[in-house]
N, C-alpha and C positions, 0 to 999 in steps of 0.2 A: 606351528609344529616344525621340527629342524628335520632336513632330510632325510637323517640315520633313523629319526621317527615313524617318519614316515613308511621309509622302507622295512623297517619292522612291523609297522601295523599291516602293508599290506603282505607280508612273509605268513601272517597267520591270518590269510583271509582262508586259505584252503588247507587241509589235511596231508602230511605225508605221502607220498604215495608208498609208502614204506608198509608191504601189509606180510605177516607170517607166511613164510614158504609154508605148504602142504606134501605132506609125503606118506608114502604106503609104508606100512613094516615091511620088512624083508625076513623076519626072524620076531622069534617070541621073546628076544630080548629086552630088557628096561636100564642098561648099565649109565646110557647115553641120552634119561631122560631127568630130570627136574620133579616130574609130578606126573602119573598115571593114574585118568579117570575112568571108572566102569560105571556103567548102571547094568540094574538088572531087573526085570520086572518079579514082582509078585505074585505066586510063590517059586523062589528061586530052588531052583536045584543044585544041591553040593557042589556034581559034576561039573556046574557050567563054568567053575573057577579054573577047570582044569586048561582053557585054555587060555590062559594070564601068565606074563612071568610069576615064576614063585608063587604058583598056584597056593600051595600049602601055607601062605602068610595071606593068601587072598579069603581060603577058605577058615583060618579063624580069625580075622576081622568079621566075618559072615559069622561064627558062631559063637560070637561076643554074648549074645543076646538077641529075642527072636527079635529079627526085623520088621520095621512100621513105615508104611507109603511115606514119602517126601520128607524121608530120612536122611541124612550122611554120615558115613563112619570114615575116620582116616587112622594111618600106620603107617610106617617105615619102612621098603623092601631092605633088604640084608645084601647091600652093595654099595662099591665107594662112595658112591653119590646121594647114598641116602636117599631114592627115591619116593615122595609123599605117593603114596595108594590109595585114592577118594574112591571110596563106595558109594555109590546114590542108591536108593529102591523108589521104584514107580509102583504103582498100581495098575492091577492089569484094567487096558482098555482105556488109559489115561488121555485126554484129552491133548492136544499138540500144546495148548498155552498149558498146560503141567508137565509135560516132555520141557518144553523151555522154562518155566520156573524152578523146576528141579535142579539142571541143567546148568541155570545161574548159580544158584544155590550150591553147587561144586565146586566152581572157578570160586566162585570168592573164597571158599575155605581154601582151595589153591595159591590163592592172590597172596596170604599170609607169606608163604614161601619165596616170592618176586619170581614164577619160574621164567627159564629163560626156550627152556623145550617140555613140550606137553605132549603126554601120548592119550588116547581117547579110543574107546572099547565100549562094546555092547554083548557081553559075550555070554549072552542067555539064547540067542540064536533067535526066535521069531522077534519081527520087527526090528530087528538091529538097525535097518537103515534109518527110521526114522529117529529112533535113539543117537545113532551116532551126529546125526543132522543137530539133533539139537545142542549136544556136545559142541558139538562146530561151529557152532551161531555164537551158544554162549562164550566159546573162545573165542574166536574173532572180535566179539564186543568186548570182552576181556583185554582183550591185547591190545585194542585202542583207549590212544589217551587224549582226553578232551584238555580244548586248549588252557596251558599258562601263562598269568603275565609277570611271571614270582622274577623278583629281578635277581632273586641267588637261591636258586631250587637246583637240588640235586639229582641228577635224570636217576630216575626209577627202573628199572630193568622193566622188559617188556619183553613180553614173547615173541617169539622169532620162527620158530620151527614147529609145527602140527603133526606128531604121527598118528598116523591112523589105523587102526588094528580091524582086519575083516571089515573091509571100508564096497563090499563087494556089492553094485549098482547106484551108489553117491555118488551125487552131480557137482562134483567138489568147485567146478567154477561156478554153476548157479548158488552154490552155499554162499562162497566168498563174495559174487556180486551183490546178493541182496544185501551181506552184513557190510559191503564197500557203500551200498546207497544208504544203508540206517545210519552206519557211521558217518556218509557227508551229512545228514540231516541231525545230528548229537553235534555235531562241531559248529555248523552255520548258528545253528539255536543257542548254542553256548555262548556264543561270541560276545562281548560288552557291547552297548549300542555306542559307543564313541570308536566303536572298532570295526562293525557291518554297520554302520550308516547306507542309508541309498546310496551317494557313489559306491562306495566302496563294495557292498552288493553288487551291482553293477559290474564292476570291475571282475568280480569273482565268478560271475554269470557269464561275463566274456570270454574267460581263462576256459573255463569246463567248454564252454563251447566250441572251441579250439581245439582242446587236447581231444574231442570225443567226433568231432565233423560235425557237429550239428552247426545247421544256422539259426544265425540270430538278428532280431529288428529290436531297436529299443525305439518306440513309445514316447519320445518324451513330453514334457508339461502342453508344448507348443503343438506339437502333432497332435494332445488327446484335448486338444479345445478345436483344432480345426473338423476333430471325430466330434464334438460333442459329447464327450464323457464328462458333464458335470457333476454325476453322482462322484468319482475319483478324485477330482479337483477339487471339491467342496472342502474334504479332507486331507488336500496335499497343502489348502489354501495358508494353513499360518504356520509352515514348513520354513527355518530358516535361509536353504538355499532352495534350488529350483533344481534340485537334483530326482524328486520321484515320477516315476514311470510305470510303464507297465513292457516286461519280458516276453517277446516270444519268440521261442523257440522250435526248431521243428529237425525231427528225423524222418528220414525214409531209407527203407531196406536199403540195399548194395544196388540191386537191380530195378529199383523203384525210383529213383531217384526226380524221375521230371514229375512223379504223381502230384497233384497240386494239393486235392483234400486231405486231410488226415481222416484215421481211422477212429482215430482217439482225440481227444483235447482234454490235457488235464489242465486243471485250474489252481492256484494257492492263491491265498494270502498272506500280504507280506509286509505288514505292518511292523517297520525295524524297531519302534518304541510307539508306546502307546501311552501318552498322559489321561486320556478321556476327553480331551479338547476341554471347552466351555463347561462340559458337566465333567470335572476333575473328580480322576480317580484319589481313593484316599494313600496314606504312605504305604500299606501293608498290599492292598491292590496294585499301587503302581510295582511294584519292586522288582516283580521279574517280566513286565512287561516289553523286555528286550526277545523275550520268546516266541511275543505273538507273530511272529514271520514263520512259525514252522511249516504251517500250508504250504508256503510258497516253497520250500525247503524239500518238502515231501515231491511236491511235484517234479521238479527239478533233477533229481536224484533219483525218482522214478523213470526218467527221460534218458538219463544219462547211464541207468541201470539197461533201459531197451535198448539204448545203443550199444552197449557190453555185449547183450548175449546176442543183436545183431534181428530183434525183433522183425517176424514176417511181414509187420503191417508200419503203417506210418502214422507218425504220431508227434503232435504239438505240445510247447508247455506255454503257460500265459501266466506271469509270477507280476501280481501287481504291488508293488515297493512304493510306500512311504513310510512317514511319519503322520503320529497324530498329538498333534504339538496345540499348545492354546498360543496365542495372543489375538494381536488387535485386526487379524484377515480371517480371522480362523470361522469357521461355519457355528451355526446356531439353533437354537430347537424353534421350529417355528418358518426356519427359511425353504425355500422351494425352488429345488432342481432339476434340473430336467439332463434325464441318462442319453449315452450314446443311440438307445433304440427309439427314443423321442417319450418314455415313461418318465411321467413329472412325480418327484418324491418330497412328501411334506417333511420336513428333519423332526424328531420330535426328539433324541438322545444323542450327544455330540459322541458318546461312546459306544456307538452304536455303528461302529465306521465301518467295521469289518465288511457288515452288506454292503454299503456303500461302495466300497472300492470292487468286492467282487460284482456287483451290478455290472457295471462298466464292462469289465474284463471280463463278464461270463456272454454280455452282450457282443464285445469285438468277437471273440473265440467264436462264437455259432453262428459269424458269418463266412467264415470259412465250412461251413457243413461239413459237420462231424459226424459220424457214423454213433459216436458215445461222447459223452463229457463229463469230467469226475470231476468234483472239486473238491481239494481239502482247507481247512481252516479253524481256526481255533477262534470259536467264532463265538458262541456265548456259556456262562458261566450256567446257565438253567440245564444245560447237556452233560455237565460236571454233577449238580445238584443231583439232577435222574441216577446216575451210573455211578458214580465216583470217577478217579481217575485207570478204574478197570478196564472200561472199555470205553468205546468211541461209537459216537450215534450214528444213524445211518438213515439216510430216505433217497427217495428214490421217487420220479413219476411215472415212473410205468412197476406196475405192482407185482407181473412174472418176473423183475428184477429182485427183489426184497431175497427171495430165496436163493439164489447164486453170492448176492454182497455178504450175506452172513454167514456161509456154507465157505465163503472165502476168508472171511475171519476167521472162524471155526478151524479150519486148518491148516491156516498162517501159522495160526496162533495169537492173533492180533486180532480181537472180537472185537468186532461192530455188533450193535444191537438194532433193529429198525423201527422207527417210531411212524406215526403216523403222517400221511399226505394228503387229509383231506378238504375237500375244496371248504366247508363250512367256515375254517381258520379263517378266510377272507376275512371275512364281517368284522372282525377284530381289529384290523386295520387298514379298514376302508378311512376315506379320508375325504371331506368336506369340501376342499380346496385343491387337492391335486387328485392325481391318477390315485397313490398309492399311500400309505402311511408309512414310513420307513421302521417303526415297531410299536408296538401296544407302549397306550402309557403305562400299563403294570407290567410285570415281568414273570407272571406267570406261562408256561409256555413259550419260555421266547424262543429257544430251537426250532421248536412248530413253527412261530409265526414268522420267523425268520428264513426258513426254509419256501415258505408259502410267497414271502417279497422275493425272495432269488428264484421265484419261479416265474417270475414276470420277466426275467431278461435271457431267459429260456426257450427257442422257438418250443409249441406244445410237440410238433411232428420229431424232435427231437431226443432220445433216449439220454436219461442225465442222471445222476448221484452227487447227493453231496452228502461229503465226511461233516460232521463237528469232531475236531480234534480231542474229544476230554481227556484221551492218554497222550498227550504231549510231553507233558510232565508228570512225573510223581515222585512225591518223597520218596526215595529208597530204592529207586526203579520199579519195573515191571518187567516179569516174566527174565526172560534171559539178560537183558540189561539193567544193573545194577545204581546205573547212575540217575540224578533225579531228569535226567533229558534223556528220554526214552526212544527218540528216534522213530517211535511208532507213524504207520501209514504205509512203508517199502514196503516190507514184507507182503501185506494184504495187496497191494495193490499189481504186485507181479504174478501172484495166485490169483487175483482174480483177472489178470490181461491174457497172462500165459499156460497159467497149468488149470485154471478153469473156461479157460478159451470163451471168455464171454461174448467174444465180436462173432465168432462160431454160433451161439446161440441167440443173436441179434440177425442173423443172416446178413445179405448182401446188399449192397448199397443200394437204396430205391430212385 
């Protein structure tokens, strides 16, 4: 690759930081805007148009026809600029993933228009806040564009400017942070795998680590054999260069700074391309296997999110980066590993890597004693199967947890559902020759069973979750993100660090 290549690949390792100014109205003016969104919830009263530019073109768009929940009407105010007027209707009592499906669902009839300034409204008066939040989400994803490699594309107008109408107790920098961390995690996952290869990862992991203070130790091949993580090497084993690792990272407050443990250790997966090793995926499976890295992506971006808003607690991220490539080193079903904590794993599915590498990684992570440890990963397709790509699984070993992780999806708006964690799954994949089975030879359950192996490199005294990813992706988006890389995991996971204070309800270090 010639240098000018080069430095173009790595130019789009990371995202703009180029994100839409935020601003208050000053007046009930729209001369100077592109596109103005309202929602209102059900059943809307006449008057509430009254406080809109050009109430009276607001209020017969409204009397078009009677209005239906997770509707949009649009019109034209009567001014130079032609301003587009998107009406949404909620339903009252509507759920936060419907405040942002709706929400989407506006911007993109906006998106028609390329606006370049957006004004955003709630002007039914109760819950405006959380209305306008999701207005704010859905534009901010809106206004980000996922990367191109178009060698003659012609830049697309993008928004620039957010006004916001009766914006009165919005946390406009908590808004912007969380949709700055779904957006790094819709761009890394985008990326082609000849473009986020492990260095190159790498590289990008360094960059954010810099720009945000966090520190960093990279793991490499040679360090995680002298650790003994054979379960990660197993599947770094038929990796064309000796570039995968395992990331970690670490913040602590302003005034924390010498604290050694963290409060938190989040976990990903980061599998930059996955063939299925030995047991190869088919074409249709392989094809967007450049994605399976969002775990690690989610983590990451959650870290660098708690460094933004300046998090009271300290907290790690451990992003384990390879490939899972076939040739002639590559691991096999049948071979036996033995993980960083000294647990011997029989292989029985080469595409079964996901555990595998977080094995390792959730083992180093809990020697640092974590107060919590999260792990996300898009780990198997039996958690897709359960859910679709609506929501994302959730478990948990300690059971007073189950209802905070989904009380945190709930109103994210980024629902996890909780599946079961009971010890009986052992039996399933016990194993003859080693400690453990790395997964049932059927694949019913494998979430289950999968969750129940990543519970062996888990101290038990230690509070732990782990995501499966199944809304990583989806055709069409999900909820306020419209694209099929959905970014999902920020949201939830800063609702349930910060505004559902779960380290608060873990109590204090023992």
């Amino acid at each position: 690759m010639s240098s000018g290549a080069s430095d173009a690949r790595r130019s789009l390792l990371l995202p703009s930081a180029r994100t839409p100014a935020i601003v208050h109205a000053k007046g009930r003016g729209a001369d100077d805007l592109d596109a103005l969104l309202a929602i209102v919830t059900l059943p809307a009263a006449a008057d509430a148009f009254g406080r809109l530019p050009q109430s009276a073109r607001w209020r017969e768009l409204h009397g078009r026809a009677a209005p239906k929940a997770g509707t949009v009407r649009t019109t034209l105010l009567a001014n130079a600029r032609h301003t587009l007027a998107v009406l949404g209707y909620l339903k009252a009592g509507a759920s936060a993933f419907e405040r942002l499906t709706l929400a989407g669902r506006m911007l993109k009839e906006a998106a028609a228009r390329a606006p370049r300034s957006v004004g955003l409204s709630a002007p039914g008066g109760a819950g405006g806040k959380l209305l306008l939040e999701a207005l704010l989400a859905a534009t901010l994803a809106q206004a980000f564009a996922l990367p191109s490699l178009r060698s003659s594309a012609a830049e697309v107008p993008r928004i620039g400017r957010v006004t916001l109408f009766g914006a009165d107790g919005l946390d406009t920098h908590y808004a912007a942070t969380v949709a700055g961390g779904t957006n790094l995690v819709r761009w890394l996952t985008a990326l082609p795998p000849n473009v986020l290869d492990a260095a190159a990862y790498r590289t990008a992991i360094a960059r954010l680590a810099r720009e945000h203070s966090l520190t960093l130790r990279w793991l490499d091949e040679r360090t995680l054999r002298r650790l003994g993580a054979g379960a990660f090497l197993a599947v770094a084993a038929a990796n064309g260069e000796a570039g995968a690792g395992i990331a970690h990272l670490s913040y602590r407050p302003p005034r924390a700074r010498t604290a050694r443990a963290p409060d938190v250790a989040l976990i990903g997966k980061g599998i930059v391309f996955d063939t299925g090793g030995v047991n190869l995926k088919s074409h249709r499976s392989m094809l967007e296997m450049h994605t399976d890295m969002s775990g690690s992506a989610v983590a990451l971006a959650t870290l660098v999110a708690l460094s933004q808003l300046r998090a009271p607690f300290g907290a790690d991220a451990w992003l384990a980066i390879t490939e899972n490539r076939i040739g002639p080193r590559a691991y096999k079903p049948q071979d036996v590993v033995r993980a960083a904590n000294g647990v011997t794993i029989q292989v029985i599915h080469s595409d079964a890597e996901g555990r595998m590498v977080l094995a390792d990684t959730l083992a180093l992570a809990a020697r640092t004693r974590p107060r919590f440890m999260l792990d996300f990963a898009t780990l198997t397709g039996a958690c897709v199967h359960a859910l679709t790509e609506r929501m994302s699984g959730v478990f948990t070993n300690r059971e007073a947890l189950a209802g905070p992780l989904v009380e945190a999806g709930r109103v994210s708006g980024e629902r996890v559902w909780a599946f079961p964690f009971a010890e009986d799954y052992d039996a399933d994949i016990e194993s003859k020759i080693a400690d453990v089975m790395q997964c049932a030879v059927e694949g019913k359950g494998d979430h289950i069973h999968a969750t129940r192996f990543l519970a062996r490199f888990v101290p038990p005294d230690t509070p732990w979750a782990h995501v499966d990813l199944a809304s990583a992706t989806r055709s069409g988006g999900l909820a306020h993100v419209t694209t099929d890389v959905t970014g999902f995991g920020v949201r939830f996971a800063l609702e349930l660090l910060l505004r559902q204070n779960l380290l608060g309800a873990l109590g204090k270090r023992g």
